[in-house]
N, C-alpha and C positions, 0 to 999 in steps of 0.2 A: 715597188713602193710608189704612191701615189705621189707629186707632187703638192704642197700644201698651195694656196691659192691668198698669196698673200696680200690682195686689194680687199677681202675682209676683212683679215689682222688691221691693216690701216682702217680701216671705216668700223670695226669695232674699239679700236685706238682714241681714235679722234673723236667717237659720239660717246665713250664712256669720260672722255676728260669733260666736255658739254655735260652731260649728266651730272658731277659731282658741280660744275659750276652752276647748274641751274638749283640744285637745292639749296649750296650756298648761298647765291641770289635770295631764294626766297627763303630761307632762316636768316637774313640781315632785313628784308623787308617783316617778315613777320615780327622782328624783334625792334621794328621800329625806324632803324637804321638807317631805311633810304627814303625818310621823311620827305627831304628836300628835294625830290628828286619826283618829276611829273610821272603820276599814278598811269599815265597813259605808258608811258618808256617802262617803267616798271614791270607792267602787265605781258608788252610788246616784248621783250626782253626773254621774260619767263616762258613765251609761247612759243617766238624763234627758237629757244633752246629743247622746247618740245618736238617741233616740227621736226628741225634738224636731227634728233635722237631718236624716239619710238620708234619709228616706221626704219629706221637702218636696221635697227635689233631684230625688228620680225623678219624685215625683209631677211636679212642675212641666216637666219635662224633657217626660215622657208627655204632658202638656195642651199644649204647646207642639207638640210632632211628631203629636199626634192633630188639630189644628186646619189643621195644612198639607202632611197623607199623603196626599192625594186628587189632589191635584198636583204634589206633592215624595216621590216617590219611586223607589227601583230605584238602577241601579248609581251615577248621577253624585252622588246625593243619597247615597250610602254615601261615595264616594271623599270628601263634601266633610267628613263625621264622621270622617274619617281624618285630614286636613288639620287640622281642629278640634281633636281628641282625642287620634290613636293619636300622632302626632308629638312636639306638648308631650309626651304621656308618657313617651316616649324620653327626649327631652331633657332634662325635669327629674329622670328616674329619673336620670338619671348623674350631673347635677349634685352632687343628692341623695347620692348613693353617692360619690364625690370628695369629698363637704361630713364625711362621716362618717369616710370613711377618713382624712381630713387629722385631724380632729378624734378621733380615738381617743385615750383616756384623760379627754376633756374631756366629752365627751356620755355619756348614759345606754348610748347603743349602738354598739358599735363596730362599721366599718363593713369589709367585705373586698373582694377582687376579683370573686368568686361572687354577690355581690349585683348586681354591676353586669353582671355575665355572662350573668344568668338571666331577666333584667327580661321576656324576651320568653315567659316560662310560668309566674313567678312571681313577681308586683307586691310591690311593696315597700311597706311604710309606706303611705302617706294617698293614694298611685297606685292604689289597687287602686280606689279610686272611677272615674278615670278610664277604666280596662281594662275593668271590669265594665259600664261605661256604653256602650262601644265594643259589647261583647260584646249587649249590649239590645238596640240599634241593629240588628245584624246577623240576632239573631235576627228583631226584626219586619220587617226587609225580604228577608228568609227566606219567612216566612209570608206575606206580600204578593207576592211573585212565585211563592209556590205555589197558592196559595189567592184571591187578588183582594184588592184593600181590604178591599170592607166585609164580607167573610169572615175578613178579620184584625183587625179590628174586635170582631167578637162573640166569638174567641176568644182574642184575646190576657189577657184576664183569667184564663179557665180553664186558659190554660195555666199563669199567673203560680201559680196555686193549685197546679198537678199540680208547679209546680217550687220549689216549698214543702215540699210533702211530701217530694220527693226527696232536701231539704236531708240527710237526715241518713247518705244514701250518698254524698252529691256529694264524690270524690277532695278532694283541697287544689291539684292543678295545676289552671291556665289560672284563678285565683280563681271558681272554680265553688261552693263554697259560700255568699259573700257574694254571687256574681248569681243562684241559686236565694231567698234570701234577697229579694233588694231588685226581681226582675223585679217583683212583682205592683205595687209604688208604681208603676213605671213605667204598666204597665197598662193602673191603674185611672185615672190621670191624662188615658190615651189614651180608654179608655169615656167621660169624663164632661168629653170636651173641646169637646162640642156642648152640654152642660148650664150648665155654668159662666158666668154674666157675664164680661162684659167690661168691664163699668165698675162704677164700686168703689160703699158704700153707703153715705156716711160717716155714723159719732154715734159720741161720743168715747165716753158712757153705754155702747152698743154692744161698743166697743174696750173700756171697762174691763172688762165684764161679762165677756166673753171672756178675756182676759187674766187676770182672777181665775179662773176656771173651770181656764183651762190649767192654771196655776200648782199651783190646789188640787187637780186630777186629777191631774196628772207628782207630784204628792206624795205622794198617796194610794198610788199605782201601785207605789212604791217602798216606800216608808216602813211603809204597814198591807197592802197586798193581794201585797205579792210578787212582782210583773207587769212586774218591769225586762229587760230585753234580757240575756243570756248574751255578746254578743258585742259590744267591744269597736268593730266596725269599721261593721255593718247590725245592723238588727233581727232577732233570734233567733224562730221560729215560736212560741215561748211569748208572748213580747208582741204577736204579731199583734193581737190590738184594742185593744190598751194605743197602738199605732201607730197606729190607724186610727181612734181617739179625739181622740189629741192630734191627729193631721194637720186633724180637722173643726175641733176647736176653733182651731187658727193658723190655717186659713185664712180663718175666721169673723172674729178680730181681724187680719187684714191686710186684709180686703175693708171692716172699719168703719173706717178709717184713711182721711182725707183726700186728697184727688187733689193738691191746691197742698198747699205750705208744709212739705213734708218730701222735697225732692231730694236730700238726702246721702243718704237711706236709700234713695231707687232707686237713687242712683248706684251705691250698694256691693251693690245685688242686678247690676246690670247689669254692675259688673267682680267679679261673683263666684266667675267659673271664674279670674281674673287673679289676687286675691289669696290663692286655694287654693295655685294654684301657690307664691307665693314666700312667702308667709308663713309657713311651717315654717324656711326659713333666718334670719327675723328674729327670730321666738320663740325658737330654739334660740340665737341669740347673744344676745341678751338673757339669755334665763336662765342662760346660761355667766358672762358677766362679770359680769352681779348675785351668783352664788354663788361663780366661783371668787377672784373678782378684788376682789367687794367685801365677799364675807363676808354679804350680807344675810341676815336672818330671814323677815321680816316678809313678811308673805302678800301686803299690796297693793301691795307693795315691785314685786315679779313681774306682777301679776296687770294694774296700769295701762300701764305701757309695753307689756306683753306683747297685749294689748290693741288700744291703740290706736295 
């Protein structure tokens, strides 16, 4: 029996609790909320919690399919990422799209029948991670049935690079700019899936050090050097090392993190694709009846339910 490799549990843990805060974030901005509060911080905010998030999902996603491509892969090992991926995304894309169009007048966004129509060339909302992840998928077991493994192996980085560059012709169908964007995390996850421990290195000294570090670099990045992310959904090729910075520094404080004594935070890396899915229906109703229903102000009013 393999051992499970528990510094992804954590780093999927910790960027999906960031994910649910960042939409939070920005369903209280969209809805007006953080009026008083400078558009700059606002923005900074929303983009730290990009940086910090996307590129750990691919990455980890990559270390995980680069540790077991050598025997898992081709057509059964596609259909099973379909099973996985493209279906929930069906599903909750309509959901989603029924949640908005019942809810018109009450959410930031009102929702039509064209959204629910389209889902199949044009991802909606927080789905485009799931599409573009399908779309990764395909592409490296593309270049694995053209080229062999461990020739897909030494290219998949370079090509993650060439489709970087392309970002800035990639149309907006089939979300071809967010997966130009985010391949190379995938990647690089996949090159450095025979490098990486498997077992974690724990000192909490370790974990703090780290954790400061992040903290004061996503700050720095933002706040004095300029180096935040343009897009809202992956990382924009301007932060490219401003990404690949913070991705060393998380991963550094999830691998000095303890094996025992902190199982909710595997747990919630290990239902992390679970609570992607339905937690935009709980955030969005919460923030609905706290503003329209209770009148709240107050930022942690939002901020703890929506949360936790």
């Amino acid at each position: 029996m393999v051992s499970r490799n528990i510094a992804l549990d954590y780093a999927k843990g910790i960027g999906i609790v960031i994910v649910v805060f960042a939409h939070l974030w920005r369903g209280l901005a969209g809805a007006g909320l953080l009026n008083g509060w400078s558009p700059d911080v606002v923005a900074g905010i929303s983009s730290a919690c990009t940086l910090l998030s996307m590129p750990i999902f691919f990455f980890v996603s990559g270390l995980l399919y680069g540790r077991s491509m050598a025997r898992r892969h081709g057509l059964k090992e596609f259909a099973g990422k379909v099973d996985a991926i493209f279906y929930p995304y069906l599903i909750w894309s309509v959901i989603i799209g029924l949640f908005e169009m019942l809810g018109s007048g009450l959410r930031n966004h009102s929702g039509h029948w064209g959204d629910v129509l389209d889902i199949l060339w044009n991802p909606h909302g927080i789905f485009w991670f799931l599409y573009v992840l399908l779309l990764t998928f395909a592409l490296v077991e593309l270049m694995i049935y053209v080229v062999g493994v461990q020739w897909a192996r030494l290219l998949v980085l370079p090509t993650g690079a060439l489709l970087l560059l392309a970002y800035p012709w990639a149309p907006r169908l089939f979300c071809l700019p967010e997966f130009c964007m985010s391949f190379i995390y995938f990647a690089l996850g996949m090159t450095l899936a025979g490098v990486l421990p498997k077992v974690q290195r724990p000192s909490w000294p370790g974990f703090g050090l780290a954790s400061l570090a992040l903290l004061t670099f996503t700050y720095l990045a933002h706040a004095a050097w300029h180096m935040g992310t343009h897009s809202m959904r992956s990382v924009s090729p301007n932060a490219l090392l401003t990404a690949l910075a913070i991705l060393l520094l998380f991963m550094t404080m999830c691998y000095a993190l303890p094996e025992k004594g902190l199982a909710w935070l595997a747990y919630l890396g290990e239902r992390s694709m679970d609570i992607y899915l339905v937690h935009l229906l709980f955030v969005a109703t919460v923030r609905i009846f706290l503003h329209k229903v209770i009148h709240a102000q107050a930022l942690l009013v939002y901020l703890v339910p929506g949360i936790c």
